[in-house]
C-alpha positions as CSV (number, residue, x, y, z in Angstrom):
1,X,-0.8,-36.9,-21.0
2,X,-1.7,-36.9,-17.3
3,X,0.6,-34.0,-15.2
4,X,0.6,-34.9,-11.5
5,X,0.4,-32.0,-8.8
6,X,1.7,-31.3,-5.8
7,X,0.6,-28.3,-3.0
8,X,3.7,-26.9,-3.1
9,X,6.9,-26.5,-4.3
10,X,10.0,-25.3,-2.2
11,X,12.2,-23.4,-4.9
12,X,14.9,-22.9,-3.4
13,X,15.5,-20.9,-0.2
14,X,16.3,-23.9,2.0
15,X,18.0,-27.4,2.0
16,X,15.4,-28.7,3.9
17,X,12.3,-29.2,2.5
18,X,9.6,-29.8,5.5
19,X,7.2,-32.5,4.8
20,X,4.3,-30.2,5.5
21,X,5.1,-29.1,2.4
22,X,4.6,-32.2,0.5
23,X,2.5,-35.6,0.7
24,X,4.3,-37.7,-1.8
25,X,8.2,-38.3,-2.3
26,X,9.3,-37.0,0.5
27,X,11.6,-39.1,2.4
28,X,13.0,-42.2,0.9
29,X,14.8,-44.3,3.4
30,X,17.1,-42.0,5.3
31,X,17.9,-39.8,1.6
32,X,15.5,-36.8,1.5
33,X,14.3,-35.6,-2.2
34,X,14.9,-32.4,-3.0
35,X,12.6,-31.1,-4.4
36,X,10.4,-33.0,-2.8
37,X,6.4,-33.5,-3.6
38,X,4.6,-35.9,-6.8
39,X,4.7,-33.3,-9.5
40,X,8.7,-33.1,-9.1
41,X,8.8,-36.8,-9.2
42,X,7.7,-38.0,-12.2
43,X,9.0,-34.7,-14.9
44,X,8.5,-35.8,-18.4
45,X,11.9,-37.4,-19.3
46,X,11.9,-38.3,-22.8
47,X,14.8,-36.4,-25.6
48,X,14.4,-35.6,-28.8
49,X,17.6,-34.8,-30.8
50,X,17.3,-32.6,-34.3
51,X,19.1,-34.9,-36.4
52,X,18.9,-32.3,-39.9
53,X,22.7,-31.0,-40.2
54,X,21.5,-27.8,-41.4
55,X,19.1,-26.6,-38.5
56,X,19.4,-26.5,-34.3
57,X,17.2,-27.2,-31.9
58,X,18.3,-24.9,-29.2
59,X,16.7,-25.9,-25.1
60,X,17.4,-23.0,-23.6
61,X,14.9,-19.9,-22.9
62,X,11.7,-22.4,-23.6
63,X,10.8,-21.7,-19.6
64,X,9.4,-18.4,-18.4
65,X,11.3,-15.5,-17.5
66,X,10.0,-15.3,-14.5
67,X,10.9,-18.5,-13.9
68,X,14.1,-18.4,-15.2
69,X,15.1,-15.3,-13.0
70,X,13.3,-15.4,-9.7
71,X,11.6,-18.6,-9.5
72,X,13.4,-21.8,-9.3
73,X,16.8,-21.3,-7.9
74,X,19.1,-24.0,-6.5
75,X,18.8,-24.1,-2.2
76,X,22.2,-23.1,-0.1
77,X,24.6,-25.4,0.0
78,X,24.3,-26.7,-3.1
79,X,25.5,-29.6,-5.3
80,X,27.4,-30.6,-1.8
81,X,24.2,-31.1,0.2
82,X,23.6,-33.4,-2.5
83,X,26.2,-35.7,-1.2
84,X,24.6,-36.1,2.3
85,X,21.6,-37.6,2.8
86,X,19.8,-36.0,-0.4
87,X,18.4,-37.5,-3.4
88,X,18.5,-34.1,-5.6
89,X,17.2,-33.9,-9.4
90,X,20.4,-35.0,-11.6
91,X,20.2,-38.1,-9.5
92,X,16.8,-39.1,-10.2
93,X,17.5,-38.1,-14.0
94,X,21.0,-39.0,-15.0
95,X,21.6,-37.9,-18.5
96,X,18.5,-35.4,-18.4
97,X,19.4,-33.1,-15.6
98,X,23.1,-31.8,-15.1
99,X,24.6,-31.5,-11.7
100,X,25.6,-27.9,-12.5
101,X,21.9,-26.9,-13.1
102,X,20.2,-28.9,-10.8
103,X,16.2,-26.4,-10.2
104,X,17.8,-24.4,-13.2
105,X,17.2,-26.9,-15.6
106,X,14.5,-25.3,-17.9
107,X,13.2,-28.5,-19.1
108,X,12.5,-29.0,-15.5
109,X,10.6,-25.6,-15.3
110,X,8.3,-26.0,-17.7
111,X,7.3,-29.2,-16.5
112,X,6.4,-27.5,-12.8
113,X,4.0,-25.7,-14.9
114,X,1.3,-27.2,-14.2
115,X,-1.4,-27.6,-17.1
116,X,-4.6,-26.6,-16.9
117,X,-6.7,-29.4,-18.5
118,X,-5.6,-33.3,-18.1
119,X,-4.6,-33.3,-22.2
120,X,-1.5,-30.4,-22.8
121,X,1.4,-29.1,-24.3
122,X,4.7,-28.3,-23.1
123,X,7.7,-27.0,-25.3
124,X,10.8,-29.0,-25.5
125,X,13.1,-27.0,-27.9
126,X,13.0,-24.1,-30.5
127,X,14.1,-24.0,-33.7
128,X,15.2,-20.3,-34.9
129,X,15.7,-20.9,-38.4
130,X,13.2,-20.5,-41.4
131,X,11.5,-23.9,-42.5
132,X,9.4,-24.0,-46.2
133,X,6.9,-26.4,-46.9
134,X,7.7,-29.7,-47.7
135,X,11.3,-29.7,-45.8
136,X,11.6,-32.9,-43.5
137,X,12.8,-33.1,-39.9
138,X,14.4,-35.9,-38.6
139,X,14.3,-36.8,-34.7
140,X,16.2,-39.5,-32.9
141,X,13.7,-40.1,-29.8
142,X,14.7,-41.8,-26.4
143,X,11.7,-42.5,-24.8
144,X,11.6,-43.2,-20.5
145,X,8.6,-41.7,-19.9
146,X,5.8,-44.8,-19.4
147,X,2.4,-43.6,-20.0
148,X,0.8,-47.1,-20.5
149,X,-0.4,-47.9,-16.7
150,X,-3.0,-44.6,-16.4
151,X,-3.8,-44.9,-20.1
152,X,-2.3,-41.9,-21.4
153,X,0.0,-41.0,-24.9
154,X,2.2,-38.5,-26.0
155,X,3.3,-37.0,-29.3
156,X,6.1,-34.8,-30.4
157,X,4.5,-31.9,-32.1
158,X,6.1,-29.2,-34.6
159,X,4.3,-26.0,-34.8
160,X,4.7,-22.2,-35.2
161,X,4.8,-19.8,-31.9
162,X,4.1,-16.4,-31.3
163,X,4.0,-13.2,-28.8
164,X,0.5,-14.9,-27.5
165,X,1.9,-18.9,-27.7
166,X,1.5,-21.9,-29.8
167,X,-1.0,-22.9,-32.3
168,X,-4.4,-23.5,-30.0
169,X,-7.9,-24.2,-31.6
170,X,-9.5,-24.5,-28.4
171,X,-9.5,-20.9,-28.1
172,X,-10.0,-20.0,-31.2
173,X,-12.8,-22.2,-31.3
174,X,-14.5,-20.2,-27.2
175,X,-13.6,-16.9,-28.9
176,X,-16.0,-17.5,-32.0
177,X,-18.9,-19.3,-29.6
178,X,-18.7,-16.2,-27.2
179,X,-18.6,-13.7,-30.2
180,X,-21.9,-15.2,-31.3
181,X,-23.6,-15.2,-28.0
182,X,-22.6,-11.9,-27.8
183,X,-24.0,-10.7,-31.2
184,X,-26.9,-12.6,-30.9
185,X,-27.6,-10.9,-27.3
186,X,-27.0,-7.7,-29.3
187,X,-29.6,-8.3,-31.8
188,X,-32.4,-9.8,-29.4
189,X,-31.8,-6.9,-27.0
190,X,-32.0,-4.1,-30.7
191,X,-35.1,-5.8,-31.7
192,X,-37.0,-5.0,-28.2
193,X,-35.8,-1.8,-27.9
194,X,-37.4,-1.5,-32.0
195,X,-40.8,-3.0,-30.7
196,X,-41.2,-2.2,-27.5
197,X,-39.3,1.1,-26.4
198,X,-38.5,1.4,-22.7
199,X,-40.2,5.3,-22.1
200,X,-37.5,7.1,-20.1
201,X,-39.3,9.4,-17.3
202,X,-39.8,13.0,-18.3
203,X,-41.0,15.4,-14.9
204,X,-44.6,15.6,-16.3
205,X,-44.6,11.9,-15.9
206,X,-43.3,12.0,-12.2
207,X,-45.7,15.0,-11.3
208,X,-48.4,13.1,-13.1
209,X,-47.5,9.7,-10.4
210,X,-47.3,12.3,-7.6
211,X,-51.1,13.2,-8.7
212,X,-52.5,9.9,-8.5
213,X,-50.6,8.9,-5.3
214,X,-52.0,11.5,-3.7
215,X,-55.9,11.2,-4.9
216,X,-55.3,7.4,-3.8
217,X,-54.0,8.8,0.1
218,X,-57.4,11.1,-0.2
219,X,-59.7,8.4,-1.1
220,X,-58.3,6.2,1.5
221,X,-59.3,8.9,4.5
222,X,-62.8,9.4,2.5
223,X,-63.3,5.9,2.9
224,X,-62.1,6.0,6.3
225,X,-64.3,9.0,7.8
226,X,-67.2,7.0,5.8
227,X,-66.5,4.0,7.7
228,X,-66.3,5.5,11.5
229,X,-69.5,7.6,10.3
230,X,-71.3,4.0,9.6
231,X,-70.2,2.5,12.8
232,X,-71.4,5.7,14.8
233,X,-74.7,5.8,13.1
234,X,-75.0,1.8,14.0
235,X,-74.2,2.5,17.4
236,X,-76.5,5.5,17.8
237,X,-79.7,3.7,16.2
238,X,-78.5,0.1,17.1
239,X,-80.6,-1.7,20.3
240,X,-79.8,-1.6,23.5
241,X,-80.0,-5.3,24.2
242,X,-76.3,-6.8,25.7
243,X,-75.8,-9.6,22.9
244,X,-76.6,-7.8,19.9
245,X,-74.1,-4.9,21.4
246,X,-71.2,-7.2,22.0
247,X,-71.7,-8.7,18.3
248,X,-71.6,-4.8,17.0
249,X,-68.8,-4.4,18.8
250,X,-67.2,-7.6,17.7
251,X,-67.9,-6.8,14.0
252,X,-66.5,-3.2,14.5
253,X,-63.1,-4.5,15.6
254,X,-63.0,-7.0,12.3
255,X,-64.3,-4.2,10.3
256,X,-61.3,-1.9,11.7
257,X,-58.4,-4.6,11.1
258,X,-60.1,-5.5,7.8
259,X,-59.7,-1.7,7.0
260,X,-56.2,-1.6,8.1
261,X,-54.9,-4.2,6.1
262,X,-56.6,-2.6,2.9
263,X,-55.0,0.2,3.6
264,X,-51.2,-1.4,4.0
265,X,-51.6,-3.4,0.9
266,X,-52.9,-0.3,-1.0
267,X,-49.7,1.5,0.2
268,X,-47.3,-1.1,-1.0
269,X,-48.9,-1.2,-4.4
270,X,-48.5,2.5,-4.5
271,X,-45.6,2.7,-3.4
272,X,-44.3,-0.6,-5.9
273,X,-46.2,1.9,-8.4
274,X,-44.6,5.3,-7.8
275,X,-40.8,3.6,-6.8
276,X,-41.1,2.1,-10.5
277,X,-43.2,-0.4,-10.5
278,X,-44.4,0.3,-13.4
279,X,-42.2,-0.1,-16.6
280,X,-43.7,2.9,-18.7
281,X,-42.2,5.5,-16.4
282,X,-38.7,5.6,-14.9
283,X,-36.3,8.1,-13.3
């Protein structure tokens, strides 16, 4: 069964719902609906009557509390305002929804409910008494609501309810599929740790990083001063003749940027390496 929606629903606290708040079934001629909006509109209007002379199907605290306390309340003025200029709910479903209830109806509150998913549930009655296996209930069904032109259907279903709701295998059914992903993720992740240990960082191991960090800073300057030495030695013993002196010089400037950029990708590796980089050793 398809449940229509509507952005909002004014519960109560005014006898004149603005049509901001609603797009459909707002005004109809000069009568305004109240409530107004889709979802409101088109409630599920079928009845089911318990026709077993030994058991009752009681209709009343099937909505939530919260609903049935703060929630839906019936706006100021009312049933009169009902007489002027207002299409109000027992007029758009004689025999379903009383005048005296009006937004109290609870039948009515469960319906605003909107579901979730486009196939659903929604309690009609309860039935307090004990039932054994194999005992037979009898309903006499009026049915109003027309679920032919969008294709839908609808079902009247007995079933058990509890602190945490009706029967549901849907989420019975997500709870065992994310119980096994879990448990699976469990085992994958206890097998690595088996075969291939993370080592956890001990302060020999840090010390020992802090060592070859700084031998790699000292080979860098050797490498340096070796570098400038060369160049100066070029210089000193190199000729004297202008193009051969301008290429020196233009080889010494490549040399130095080629030297600098060693140098900047040798301190992100090492620092990569000491930050922990490297999965053997960690803080």
């Amino acid at each position: 069964m398809d449940q229509h929606h509507n952005d909002h629903l004014d519960v109560g606290t005014t006898a004149d719902p603005t049509p901001g708040y609603c797009k459909y079934y707002v005004k109809d001629g000069d009568d305004t609906y109240l409530p107004c909006g889709l979802m409101a509109n088109s409630m599920f209007n079928d009845t089911f009557k318990l026709m077993n002379p030994d058991l009752e199907m009681r209709e009343d605290q099937i909505a939530w509390e919260v609903d049935r306390t703060f929630r839906f309340r019936n706006p100021d003025g009312y049933p009169e305002i009902c007489d002027d200029n207002y299409l109000c709910l027992y007029e758009l479903y004689p025999g379903i929804i009383s005048r005296e209830d009006g937004f109290k109806d609870e039948h009515f509150m469960v319906w605003m409910r909107a579901a979730a998913l486009d196939t659903f549930m929604n309690k009609y009655g309860r039935i307090d008494q004990d039932l054994k296996k194999g005992d037979t209930l009898t309903f006499e069904v009026t049915a109003r609501f027309v679920v032919e032109p969008f294709n839908g259907g609808k079902a009247l279903i007995v079933t058990t309810n509890s602190w945490i709701g009706g029967k549901n295998s849907f989420m019975g059914l997500a709870m065992v599929i994310v119980g096994v992903i879990i448990l699976v993720t469990a085992f994958i992740m206890t097998v690595k740790e088996m075969i291939c240990p993370r080592q956890l960082g001990t302060q020999d191991a840090i010390r020992m990083k802090a060592e070859e960090k700084n031998k790699a800073e000292e080979t860098r300057r050797q490498r340096k001063v070796q570098a400038v030495e060369h160049l100066d030695e070029e210089m000193a013993t190199g000729d004297d003749d202008e193009p051969k002196k301008e290429a020196r010089e233009e080889g010494q400037r490549e040399s130095q940027v080629a030297l600098a950029d060693n140098e900047a990708k040798e301190d992100r590796k090492d620092s990569d390496t000491y930050l922990g980089g490297d999965e053997g050793v960690s803080a």
